[in-house]
TORKOLMAR-421042 format. One record per residue (C-alpha): residue number from 1; residue in one letter; x, y, z. Coordinates in steps of 0.2 Angstrom, whole numbers, plus 5000, padded with zeros to 4 digits. Example, Ala and Ser with C-alpha at 12.3 -4.5 7.8 and 13.67 -1.06 7.14 Angstrom:
residues 2
   num   residuo      X      Y      Z
     1         a   5062   4978   5039
     2         s   5068   4995   5036
end
This chain:
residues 556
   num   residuo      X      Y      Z
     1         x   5221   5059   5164
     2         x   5205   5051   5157
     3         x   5195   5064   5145
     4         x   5181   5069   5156
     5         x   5164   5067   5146
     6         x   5147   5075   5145
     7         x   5134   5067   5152
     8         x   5121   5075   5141
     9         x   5130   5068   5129
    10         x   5132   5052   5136
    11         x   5114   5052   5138
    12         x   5111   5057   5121
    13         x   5120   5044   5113
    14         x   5109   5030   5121
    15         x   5095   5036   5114
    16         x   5086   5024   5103
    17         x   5089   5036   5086
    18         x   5110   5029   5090
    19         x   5104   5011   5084
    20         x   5096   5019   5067
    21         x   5110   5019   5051
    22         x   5112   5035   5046
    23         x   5123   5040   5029
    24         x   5131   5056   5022
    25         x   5125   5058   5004
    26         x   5136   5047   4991
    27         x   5132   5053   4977
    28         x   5141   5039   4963
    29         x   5131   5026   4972
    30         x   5115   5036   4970
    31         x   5115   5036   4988
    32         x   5107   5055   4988
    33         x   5089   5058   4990
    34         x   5084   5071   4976
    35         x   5092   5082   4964
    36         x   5109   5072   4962
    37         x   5120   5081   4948
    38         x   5120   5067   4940
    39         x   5102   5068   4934
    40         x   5098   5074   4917
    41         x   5092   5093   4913
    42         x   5076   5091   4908
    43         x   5070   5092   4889
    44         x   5060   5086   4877
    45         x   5059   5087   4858
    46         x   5044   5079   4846
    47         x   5048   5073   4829
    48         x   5036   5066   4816
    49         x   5023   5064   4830
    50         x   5035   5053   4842
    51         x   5048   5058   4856
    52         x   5064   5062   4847
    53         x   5072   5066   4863
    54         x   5070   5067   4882
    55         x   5079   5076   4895
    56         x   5096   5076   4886
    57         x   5098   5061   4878
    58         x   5091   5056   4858
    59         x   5080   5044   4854
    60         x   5094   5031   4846
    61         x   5102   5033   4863
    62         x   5085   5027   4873
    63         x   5088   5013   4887
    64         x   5072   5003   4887
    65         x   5064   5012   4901
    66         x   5065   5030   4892
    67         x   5059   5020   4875
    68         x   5044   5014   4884
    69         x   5040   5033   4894
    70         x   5041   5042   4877
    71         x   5029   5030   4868
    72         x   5015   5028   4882
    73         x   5017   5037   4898
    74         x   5020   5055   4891
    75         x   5005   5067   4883
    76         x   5013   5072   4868
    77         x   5002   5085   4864
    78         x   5004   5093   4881
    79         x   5023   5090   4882
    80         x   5026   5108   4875
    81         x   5015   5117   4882
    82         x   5018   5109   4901
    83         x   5039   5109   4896
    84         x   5040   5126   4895
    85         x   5030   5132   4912
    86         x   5045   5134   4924
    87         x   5047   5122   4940
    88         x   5042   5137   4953
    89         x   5027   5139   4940
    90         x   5021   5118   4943
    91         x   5025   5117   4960
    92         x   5013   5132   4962
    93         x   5000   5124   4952
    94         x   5001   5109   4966
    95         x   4997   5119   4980
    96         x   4986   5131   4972
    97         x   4967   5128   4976
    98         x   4963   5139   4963
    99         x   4970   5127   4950
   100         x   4957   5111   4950
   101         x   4965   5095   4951
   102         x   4961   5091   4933
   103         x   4970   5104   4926
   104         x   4985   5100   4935
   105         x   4985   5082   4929
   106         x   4984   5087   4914
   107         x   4998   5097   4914
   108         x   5008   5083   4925
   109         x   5007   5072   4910
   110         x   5017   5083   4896
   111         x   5031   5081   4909
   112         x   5046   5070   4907
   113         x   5055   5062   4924
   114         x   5068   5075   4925
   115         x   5054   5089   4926
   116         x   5044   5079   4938
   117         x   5058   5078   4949
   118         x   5063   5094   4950
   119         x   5046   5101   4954
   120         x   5046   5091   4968
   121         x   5064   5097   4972
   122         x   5055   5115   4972
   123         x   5041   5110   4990
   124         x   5043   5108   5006
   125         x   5037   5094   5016
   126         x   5021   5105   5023
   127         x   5017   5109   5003
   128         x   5020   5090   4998
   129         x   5005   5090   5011
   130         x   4996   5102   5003
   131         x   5000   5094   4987
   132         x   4994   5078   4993
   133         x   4976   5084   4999
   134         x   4971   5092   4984
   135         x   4979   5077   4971
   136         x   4974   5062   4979
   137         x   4964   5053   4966
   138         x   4949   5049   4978
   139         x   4942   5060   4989
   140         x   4936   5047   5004
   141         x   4956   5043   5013
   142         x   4957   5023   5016
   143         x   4970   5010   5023
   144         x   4977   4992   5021
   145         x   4984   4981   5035
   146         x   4995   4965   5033
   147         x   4986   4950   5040
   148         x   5001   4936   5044
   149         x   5009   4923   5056
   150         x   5025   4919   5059
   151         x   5018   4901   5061
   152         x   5007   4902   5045
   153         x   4994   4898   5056
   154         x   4975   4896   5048
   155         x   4964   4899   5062
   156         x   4975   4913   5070
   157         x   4974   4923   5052
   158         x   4955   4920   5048
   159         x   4954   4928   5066
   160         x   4963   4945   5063
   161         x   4958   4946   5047
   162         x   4940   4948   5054
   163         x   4947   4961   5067
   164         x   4957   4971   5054
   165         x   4939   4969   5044
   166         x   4931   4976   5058
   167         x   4943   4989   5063
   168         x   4941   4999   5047
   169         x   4955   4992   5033
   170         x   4947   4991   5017
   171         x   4962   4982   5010
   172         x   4971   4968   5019
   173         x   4986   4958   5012
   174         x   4994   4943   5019
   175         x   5011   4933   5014
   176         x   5020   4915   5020
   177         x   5032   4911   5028
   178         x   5032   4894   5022
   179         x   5026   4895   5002
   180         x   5018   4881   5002
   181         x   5004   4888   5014
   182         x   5001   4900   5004
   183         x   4980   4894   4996
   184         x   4976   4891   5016
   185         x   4983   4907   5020
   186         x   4971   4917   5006
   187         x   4957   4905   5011
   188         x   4959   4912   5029
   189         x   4959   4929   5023
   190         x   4945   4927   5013
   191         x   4935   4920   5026
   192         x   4939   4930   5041
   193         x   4940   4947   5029
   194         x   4919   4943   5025
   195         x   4917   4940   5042
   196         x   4923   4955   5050
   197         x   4916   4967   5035
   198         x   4908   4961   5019
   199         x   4919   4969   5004
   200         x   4935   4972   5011
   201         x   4948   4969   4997
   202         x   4961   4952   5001
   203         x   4976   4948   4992
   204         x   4991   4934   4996
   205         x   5007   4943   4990
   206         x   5019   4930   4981
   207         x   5024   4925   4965
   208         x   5016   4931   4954
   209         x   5009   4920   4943
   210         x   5002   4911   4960
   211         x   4994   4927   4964
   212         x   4985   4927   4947
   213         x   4979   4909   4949
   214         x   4970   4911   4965
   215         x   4964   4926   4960
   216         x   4955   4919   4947
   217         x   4949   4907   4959
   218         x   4940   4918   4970
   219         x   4954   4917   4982
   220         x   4956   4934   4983
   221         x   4954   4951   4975
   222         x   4968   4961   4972
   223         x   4988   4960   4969
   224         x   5000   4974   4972
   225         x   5019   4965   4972
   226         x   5021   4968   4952
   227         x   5037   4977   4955
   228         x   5046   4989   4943
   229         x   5061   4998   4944
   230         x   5072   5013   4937
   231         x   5085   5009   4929
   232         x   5086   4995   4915
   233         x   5101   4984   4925
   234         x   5088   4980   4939
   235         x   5074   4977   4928
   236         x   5084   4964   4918
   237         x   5093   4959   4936
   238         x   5071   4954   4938
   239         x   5072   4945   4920
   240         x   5058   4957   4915
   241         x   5055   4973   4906
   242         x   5040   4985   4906
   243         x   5030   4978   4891
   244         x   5033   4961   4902
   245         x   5024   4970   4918
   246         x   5013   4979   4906
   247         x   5007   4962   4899
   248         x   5004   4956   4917
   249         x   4994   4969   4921
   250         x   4979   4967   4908
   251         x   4981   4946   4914
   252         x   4976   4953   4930
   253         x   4963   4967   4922
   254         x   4955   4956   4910
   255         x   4951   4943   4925
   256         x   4944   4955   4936
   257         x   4956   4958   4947
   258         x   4962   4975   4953
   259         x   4979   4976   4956
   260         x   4992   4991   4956
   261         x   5014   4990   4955
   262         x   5023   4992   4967
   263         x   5043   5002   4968
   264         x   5049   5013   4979
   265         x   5062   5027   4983
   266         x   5080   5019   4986
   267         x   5076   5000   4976
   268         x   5090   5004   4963
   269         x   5100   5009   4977
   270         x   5099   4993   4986
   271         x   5101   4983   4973
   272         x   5118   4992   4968
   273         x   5115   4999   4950
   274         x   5107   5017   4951
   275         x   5119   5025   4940
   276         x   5122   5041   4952
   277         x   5105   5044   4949
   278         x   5095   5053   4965
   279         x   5082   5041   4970
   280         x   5067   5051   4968
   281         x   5070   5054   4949
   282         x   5074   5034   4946
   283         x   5056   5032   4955
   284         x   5047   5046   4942
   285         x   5054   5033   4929
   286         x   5048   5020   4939
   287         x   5030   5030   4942
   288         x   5030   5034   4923
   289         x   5032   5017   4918
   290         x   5016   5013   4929
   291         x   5007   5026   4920
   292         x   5011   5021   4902
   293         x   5006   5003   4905
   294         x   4989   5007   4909
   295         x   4989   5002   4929
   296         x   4976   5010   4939
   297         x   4988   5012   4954
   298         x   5004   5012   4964
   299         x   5010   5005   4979
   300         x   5027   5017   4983
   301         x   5033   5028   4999
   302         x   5052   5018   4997
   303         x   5040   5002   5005
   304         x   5055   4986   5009
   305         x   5069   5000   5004
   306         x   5065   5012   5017
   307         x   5080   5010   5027
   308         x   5089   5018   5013
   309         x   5081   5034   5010
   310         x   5079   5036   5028
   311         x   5098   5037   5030
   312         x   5099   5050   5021
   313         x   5098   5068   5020
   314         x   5078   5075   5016
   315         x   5075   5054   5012
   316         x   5059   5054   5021
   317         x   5054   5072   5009
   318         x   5058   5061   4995
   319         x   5046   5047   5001
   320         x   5031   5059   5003
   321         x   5036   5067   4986
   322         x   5037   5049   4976
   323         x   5018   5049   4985
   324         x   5014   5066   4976
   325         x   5022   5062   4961
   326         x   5009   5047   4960
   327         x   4992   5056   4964
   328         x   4999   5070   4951
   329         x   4998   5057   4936
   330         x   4982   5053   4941
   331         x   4983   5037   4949
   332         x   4980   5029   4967
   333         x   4992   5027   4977
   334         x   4996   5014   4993
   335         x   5008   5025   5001
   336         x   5019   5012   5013
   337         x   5020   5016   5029
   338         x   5023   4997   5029
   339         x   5040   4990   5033
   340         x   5048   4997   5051
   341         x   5066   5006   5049
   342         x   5069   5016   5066
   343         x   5072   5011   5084
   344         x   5065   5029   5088
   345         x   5046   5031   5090
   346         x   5047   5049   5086
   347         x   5055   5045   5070
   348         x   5044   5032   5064
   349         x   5029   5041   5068
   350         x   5034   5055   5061
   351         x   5036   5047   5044
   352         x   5019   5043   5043
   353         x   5012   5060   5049
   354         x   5013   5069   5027
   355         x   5004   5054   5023
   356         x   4990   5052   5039
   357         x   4990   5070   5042
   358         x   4986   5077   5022
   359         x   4976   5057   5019
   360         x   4980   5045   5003
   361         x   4971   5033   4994
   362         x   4980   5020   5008
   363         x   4989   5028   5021
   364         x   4995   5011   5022
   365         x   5000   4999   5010
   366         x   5002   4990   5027
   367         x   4997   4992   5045
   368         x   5003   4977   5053
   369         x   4987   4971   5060
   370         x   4997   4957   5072
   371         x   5010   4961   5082
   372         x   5026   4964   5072
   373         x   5036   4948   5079
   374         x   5021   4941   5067
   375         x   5021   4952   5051
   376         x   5032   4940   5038
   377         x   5034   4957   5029
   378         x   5047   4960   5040
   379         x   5040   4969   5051
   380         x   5027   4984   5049
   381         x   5032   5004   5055
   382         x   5017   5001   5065
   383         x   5008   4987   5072
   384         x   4992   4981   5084
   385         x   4999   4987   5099
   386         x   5001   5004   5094
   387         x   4982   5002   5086
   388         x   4975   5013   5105
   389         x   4989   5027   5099
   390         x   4983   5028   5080
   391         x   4966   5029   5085
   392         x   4970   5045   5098
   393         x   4980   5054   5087
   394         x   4964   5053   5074
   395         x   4954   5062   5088
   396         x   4970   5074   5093
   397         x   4970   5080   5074
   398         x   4953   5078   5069
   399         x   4960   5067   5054
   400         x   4952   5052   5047
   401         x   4967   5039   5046
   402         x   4953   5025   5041
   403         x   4952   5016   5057
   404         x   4940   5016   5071
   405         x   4937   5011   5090
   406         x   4930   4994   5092
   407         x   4925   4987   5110
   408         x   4933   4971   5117
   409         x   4916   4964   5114
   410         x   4915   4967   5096
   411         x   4933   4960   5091
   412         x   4931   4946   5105
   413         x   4915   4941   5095
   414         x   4919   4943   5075
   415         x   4935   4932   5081
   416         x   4924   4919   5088
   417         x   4914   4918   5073
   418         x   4928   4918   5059
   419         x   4937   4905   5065
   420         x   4922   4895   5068
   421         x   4916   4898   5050
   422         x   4934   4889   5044
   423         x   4931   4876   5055
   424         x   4915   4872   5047
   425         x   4922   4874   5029
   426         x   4939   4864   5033
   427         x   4928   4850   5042
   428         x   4918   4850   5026
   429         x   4934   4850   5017
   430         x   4943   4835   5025
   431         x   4956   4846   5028
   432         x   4965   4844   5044
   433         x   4953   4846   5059
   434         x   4952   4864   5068
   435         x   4950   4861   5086
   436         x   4938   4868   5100
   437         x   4953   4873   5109
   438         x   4960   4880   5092
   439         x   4944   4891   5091
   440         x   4947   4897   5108
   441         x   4963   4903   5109
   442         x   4962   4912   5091
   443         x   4947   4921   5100
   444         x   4957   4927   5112
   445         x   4975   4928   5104
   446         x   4988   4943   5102
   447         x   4998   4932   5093
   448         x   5006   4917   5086
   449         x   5011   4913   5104
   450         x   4994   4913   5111
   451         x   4989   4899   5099
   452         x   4993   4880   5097
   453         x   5004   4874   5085
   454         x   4996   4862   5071
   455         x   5002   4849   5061
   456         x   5010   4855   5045
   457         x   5012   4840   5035
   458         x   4993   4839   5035
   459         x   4990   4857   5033
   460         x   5001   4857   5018
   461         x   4992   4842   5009
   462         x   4978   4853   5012
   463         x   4985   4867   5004
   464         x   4990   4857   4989
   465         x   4973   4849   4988
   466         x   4966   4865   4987
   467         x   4976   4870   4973
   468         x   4975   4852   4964
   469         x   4955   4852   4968
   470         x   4951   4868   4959
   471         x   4941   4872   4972
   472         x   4936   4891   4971
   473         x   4927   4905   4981
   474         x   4909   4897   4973
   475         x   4914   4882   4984
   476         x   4919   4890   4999
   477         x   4903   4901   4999
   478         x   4890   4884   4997
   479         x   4901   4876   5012
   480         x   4896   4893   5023
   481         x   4879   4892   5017
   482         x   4876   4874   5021
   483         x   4881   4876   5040
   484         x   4876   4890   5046
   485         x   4888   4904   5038
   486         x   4874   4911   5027
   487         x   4878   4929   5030
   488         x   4897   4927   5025
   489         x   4893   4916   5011
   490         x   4884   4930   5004
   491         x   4897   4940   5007
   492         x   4907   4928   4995
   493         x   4896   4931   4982
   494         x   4896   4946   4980
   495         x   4915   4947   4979
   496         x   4912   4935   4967
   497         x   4899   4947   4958
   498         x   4912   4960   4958
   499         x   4923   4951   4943
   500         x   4909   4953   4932
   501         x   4904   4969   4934
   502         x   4921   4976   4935
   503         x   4916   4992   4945
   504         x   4931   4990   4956
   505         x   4946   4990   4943
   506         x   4941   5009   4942
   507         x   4954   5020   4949
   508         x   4958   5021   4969
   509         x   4942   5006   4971
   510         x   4937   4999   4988
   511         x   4919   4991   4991
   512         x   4907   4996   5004
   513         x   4897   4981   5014
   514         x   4883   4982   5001
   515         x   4893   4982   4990
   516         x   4893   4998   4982
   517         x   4911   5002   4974
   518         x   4918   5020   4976
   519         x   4934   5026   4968
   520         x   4937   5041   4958
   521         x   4925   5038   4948
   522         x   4909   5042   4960
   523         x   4920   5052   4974
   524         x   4932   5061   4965
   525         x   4945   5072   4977
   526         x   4937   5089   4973
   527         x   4947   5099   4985
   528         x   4947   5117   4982
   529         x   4955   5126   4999
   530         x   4947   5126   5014
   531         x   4927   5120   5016
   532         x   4930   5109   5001
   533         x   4935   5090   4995
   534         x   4935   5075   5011
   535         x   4928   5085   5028
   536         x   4925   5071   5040
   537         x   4905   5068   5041
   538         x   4898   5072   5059
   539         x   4894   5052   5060
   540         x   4912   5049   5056
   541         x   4919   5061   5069
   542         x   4907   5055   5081
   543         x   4918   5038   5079
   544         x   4932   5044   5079
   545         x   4930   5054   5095
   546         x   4922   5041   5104
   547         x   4939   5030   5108
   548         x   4932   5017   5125
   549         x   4946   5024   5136
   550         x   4939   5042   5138
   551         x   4929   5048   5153
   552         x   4913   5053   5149
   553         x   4902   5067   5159
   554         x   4892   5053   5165
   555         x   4905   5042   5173
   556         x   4910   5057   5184
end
């Protein structure tokens, strides 16, 4: 006779969480969230004015990531002071409005990576929210979106570039899936990004010293894929080291470029060498490292990784915490949200909620801005068509998740224009003609498959001749001006302006449409408890409430 089943069951196990991979702890693999017995006791001895020894192990003994903490990422004349304060006592500083933000930086940088981790060990998820609140570098909360097209499709990216623009993103990034497009690709972004809202922040994420040389040429703005890691196997595996980061950070500093690294939760993990080692303290090393060589910022929240601290047990606490961690050393984070790793919609939302809910620097360091089957990042944990669901759960929660309703009208319209300004600047070009038909479907397109395909031989002779040319942001910003474009040329310009001054290499920077920067600098997160640090402005609340789809008294 057959084993008779439940049907609850039965029904249970179809549900879209089944498809998701999930992992008992492992801890000889590192495959365990925080506070592995494998990770060292925290300690920390100075000699002669230098680190002689942290947590457990001497200064003879050093692997290059420790030498590199111990001589630039830690405040040795804090160290003892903040050492000997008890982990209860630290985690208490966190959530404590009584204690000012400062102070607690302060503090945060006496401590080595084994003390950092174990602080975090001591919240839960709702104080890693408190945490979050009151140590965010700046006070105003932002986002990013991926701007990209499985087709690398030029007119189709200028086109949601200007919507992402319009819809709020201060940041947008995009990426290839053929390399070779990559200067059209950043040519569409800079174009569409000025038309939707002069300012907002572009960068084309690939190798890095191609990101470095459009940068310089106006290109684009900012960089964020300067990877570390936490153990030294990976970061040779990478044929780098920190002073190697370190020295591509002041490349893209002394240029005027703003950038940020990026690692994440579960990376060492993933690429099979974390020594047994939990994932949240390999990424305090890795957050330390980002620290010591002087970077303003941090894109982490486990970012292409995710899938492996999500597998885990109190994985997703450890994603919010490597957030914390961040904001407690004083630096901005990009707090991923980025890369999908659930089949379950309650899951993946509720992932995002420490980061939406408490607000980061960049609640995203990617809201795919096209539908997913577009995002060549492989795939945001949200995407366009769960933009009308973002928006409402803004106005359920009264939280500023740094997006905001746009009418049909409006989008239909910024489109338009875009893809009608890169016409005029590739005819100008020589480049590969954009068609009438091309400008009309990107107006109206979801995606990639709403729009014609083009001829890619020609567009890639385009691309190298924009790389062979020198042509630069100067160039494209004249072509605008010339035929018609003059209010995004000038948009151009001031990007452009931007490198001289270099207001927004400050910490946590984005650029207003005058632009006016603002980063922790001139809005400082100065939360003290309730009625203090970001309460949303009436005129803000006003657009957040205001979502097209609600019945109003006077349509009744």
């Amino acid at each position: 006779m057959a084993e008779k089943k439940s049907k609850r069951f039965e029904v249970l196990n179809n549900r879209p969480v089944h498809k998701d991979g999930f992992i008992a702890e492992w801890i000889d693999v590192g495959l365990i969230a925080m506070g592995s017995p494998n990770d060292p006791v925290p300690s920390i001895k100075i000699e002669n004015g230098k680190i002689g020894e942290m947590d457990g192990k001497k200064r003879q003994d050093f692997d290059m990531i420790e030498q590199f903490i111990a001589d630039y990422a830690i405040d040795i004349d804090m160290a003892p002071q903040a050492m000997a304060k008890s982990e209860t006592e630290l985690a208490m500083m966190l959530v404590d409005p009584n204690v000012p933000r400062t102070e607690v930086t302060r503090v945060f940088q006496g401590l080595t990576p084994a003390k950092i981790s174990r602080v975090m060990d001591c919240l839960n998820i709702v104080e890693i929210m408190m945490g979050l609140s009151k140590m965010r570098s700046r006070k105003t909360p932002a986002n990013q979106a991926h701007i990209t097209s499985a087709k690398d499709h030029p007119v189709q990216l200028a086109a949601d570039a200007a919507e992402g623009a319009l819809r709020g993103f201060v940041e947008l990034e995009t990426t290839v899936g053929v390399n070779r497009y990559a200067p059209l690709n950043a040519l569409s972004l800079l174009i569409g990004s000025q038309t939707g809202r002069p300012g907002v922040l572009t960068q084309c994420a690939l190798e890095e010293a191609f990101e470095l040389q459009i940068g310089m040429r106006g290109l684009t703005s900012y960089a964020e894929t300067v990877s570390v890691y936490g153990t030294e196997s990976v970061f040779i595996d990478g044929d780098d080291t920190p002073w190697s980061k370190a020295f591509l950070a002041s490349a893209y500093a002394s240029r005027g470029l703003k950038m940020r690294f990026t690692s994440g939760t579960g990376a060492e993990v993933q690429m099979g060498a974390a020594e047994g080692k939990s994932m949240l303290y390999l990424e305090a090393r890795c957050v330390m490292i980002t620290k010591g060589a002087g970077v303003q910022g941090l894109q982490n929240g486990s970012i292409s990784c995710i899938g492996v601290p999500g597998a885990v047990p109190s994985g997703l606490r450890a994603v919010a915490a490597e957030n914390l961690i961040t904001v407690t050393l004083d630096m901005e984070v990009a707090s991923g949200n980025d890369q999908t790793f659930s089949h379950s919609d309650l899951r993946r939302t509720a992932r995002t909620i420490p980061q939406l809910f408490s607000g980061t620097d960049l609640i995203f360091s990617g809201y795919s801005g096209v539908p997913n089957y577009d995002n060549m990042f492989a795939g945001s944990n949200w995407d366009i068509e769960d933009m009308d669901d973002y928006l409402a759960i803004q106005r359920d929660f009264k939280v500023d998740g740094g997006c905001k309703p746009v009418s049909e009208e409006e989008v239909v319209a910024v489109r338009n224009k875009a893809v009608r300004a890169l016409q005029a600047v590739y005819d100008a070009l020589g480049f590969p003609p954009i068609t009438d038909a091309e400008v009309e479907a990107a107006t109206y397109a979801n995606g990639s498959k709403d729009v014609p395909d083009r001829n890619v031989t020609e567009d890639l002779r385009a691309a190298e001749r924009l790389l062979n040319e020198g042509i630069n942001g100067i160039d494209i910003a004249k072509i605008l001006a010339q035929r018609g474009f003059r209010d995004i040329a000038e948009a151009i310009v001031m990007m452009m302006r931007q490198r001289v001054s270099g207001d927004y290499l400050q910490t946590s920077a984005w650029i207003d449409r005058d632009g006016t920067v603002y980063s922790s600098v001139n809005d400082p997160n100065d939360y003290r408890g309730p009625g203090t640090g970001y309460r949303i402005s009436d005129e803000r609340w006003e657009e957040i409430k205001n979502i097209p789809w609600a019945i109003r008294p006077e349509d009744v």
